[in-house]
Backbone as CSV, one residue per row, in Angstrom:
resi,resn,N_x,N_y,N_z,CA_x,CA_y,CA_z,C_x,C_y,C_z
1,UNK,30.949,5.232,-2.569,30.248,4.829,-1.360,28.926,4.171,-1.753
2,UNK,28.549,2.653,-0.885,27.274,2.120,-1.401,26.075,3.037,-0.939
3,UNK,25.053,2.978,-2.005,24.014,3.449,-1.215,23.564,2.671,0.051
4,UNK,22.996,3.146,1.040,22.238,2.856,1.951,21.251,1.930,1.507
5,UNK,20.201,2.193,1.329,19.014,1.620,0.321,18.713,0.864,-0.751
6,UNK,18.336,-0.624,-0.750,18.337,-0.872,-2.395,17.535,-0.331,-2.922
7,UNK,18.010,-0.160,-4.693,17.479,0.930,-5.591,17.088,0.166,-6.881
8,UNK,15.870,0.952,-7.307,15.894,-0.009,-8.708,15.239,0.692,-9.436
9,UNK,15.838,0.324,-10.417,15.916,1.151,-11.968,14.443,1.153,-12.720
10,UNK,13.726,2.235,-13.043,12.446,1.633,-13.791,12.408,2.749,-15.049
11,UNK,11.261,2.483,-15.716,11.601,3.340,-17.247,10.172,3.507,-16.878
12,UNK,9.643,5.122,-17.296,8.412,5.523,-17.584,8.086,6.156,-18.571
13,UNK,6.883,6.172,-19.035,6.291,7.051,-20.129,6.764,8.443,-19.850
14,UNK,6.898,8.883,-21.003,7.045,10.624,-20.363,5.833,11.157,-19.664
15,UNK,4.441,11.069,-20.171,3.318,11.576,-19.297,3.542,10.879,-18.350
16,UNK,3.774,10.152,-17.655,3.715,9.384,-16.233,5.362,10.186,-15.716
17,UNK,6.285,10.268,-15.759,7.558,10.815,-15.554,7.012,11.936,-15.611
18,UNK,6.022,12.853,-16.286,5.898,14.633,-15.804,4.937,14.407,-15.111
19,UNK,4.090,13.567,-14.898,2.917,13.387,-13.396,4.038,13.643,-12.458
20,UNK,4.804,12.580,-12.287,5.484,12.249,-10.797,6.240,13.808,-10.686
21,UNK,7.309,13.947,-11.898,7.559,15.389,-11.586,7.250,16.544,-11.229
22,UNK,5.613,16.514,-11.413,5.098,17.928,-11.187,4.659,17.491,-9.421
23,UNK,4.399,16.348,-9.056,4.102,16.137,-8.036,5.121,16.677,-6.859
24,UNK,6.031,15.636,-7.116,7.383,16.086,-6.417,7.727,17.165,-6.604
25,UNK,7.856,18.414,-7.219,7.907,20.204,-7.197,6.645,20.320,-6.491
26,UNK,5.234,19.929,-6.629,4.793,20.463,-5.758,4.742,20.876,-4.376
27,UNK,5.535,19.534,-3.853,5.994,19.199,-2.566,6.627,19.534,-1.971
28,UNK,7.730,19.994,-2.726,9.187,20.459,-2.735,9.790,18.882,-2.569
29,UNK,9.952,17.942,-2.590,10.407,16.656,-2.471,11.138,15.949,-3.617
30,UNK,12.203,15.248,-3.849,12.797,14.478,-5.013,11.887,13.724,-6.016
31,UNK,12.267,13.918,-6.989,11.651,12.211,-7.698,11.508,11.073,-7.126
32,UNK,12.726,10.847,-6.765,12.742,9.647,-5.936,12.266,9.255,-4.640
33,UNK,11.892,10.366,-3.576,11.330,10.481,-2.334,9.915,10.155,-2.743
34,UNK,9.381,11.259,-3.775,8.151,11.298,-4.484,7.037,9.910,-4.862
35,UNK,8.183,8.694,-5.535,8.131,7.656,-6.358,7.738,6.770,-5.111
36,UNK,8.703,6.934,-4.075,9.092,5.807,-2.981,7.673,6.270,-2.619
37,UNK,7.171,7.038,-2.016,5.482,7.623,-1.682,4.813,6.907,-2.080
38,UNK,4.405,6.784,-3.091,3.526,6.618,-4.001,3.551,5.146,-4.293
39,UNK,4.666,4.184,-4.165,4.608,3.141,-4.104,4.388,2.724,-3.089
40,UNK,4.936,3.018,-1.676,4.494,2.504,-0.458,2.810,2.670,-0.073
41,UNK,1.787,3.830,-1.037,0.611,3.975,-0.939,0.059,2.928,-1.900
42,UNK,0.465,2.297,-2.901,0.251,1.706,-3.446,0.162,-0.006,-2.955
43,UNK,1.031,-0.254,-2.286,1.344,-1.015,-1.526,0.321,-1.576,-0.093
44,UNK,0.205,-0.377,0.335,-1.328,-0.313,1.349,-2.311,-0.517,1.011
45,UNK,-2.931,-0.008,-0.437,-3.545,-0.168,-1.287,-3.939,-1.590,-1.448
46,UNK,-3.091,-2.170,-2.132,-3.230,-3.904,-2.366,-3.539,-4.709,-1.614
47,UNK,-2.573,-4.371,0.285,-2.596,-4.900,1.357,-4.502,-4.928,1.657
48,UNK,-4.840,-3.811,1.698,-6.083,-3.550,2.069,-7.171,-4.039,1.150
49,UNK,-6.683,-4.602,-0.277,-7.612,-5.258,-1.106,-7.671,-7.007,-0.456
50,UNK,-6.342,-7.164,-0.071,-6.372,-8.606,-0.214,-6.785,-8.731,1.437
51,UNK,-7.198,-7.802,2.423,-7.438,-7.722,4.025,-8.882,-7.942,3.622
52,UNK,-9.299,-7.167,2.924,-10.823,-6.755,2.672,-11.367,-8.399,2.132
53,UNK,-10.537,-8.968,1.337,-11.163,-10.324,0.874,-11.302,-11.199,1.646
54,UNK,-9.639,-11.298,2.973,-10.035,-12.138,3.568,-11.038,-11.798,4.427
55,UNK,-11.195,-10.885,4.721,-12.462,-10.576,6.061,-13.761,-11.087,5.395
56,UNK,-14.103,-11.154,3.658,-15.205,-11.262,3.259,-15.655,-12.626,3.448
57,UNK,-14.667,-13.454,3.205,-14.638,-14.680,3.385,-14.985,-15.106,4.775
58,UNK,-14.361,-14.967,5.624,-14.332,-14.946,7.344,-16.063,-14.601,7.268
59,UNK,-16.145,-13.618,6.922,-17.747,-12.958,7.158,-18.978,-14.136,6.856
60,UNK,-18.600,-14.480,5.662,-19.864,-15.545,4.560,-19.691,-16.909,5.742
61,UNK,-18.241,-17.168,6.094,-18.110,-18.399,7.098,-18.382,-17.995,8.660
62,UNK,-18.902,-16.890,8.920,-19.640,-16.712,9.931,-20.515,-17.521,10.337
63,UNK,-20.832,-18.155,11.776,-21.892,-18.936,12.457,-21.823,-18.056,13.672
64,UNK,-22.914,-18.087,14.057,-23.494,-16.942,15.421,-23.606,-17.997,16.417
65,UNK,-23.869,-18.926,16.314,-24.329,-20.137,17.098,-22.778,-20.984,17.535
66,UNK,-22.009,-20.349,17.127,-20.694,-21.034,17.208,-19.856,-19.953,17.767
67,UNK,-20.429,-19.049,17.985,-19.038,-17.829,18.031,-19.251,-17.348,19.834
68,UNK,-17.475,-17.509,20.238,-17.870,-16.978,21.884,-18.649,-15.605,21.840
69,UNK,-18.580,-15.620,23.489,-19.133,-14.066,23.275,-17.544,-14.012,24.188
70,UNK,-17.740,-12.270,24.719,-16.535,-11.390,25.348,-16.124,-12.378,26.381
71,UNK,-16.758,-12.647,27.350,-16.612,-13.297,28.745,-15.692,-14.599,28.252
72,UNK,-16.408,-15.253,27.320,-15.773,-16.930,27.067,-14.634,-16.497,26.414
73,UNK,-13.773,-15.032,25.826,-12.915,-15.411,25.252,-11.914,-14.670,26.002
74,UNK,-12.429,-13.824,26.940,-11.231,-13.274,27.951,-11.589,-14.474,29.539
């Protein structure tokens, strides 16, 4: 039977493979539930680096003299 989910194969250090392991027992949760975690936080992570840049940018190209207020934009 196919899995549900695509899956993909990765190779770790053993200290990084007994991190994730001790994590996942802590949890009571799989390796693999564990892994999927931790990448999807990772993932937010990045999202929120590359959110944070564009806002910085947006910010520096700020003009006050140009920008509606509430009323003009509803």
């Amino acid at each position: 039977m196919p899995a549900k989910n695509p899956r993909i194969n990765v190779v770790l250090e053993k200290s990084l493979y007994e991190s994730i392991k001790y994590l996942a027992q802590k949890e009571g949760v799989s390796l693999s539930m564990k892994l999927r975690d931790l990448v999807k936080e990772a993932l937010e992570i990045e999202e929120d680096i590359v959110l944070g840049s564009f806002a910085e940018k947006r910010e520096r190209s700020f003009q006050r003299d140009r920008a509606l207020n509430h009323e003009e934009v509803w």
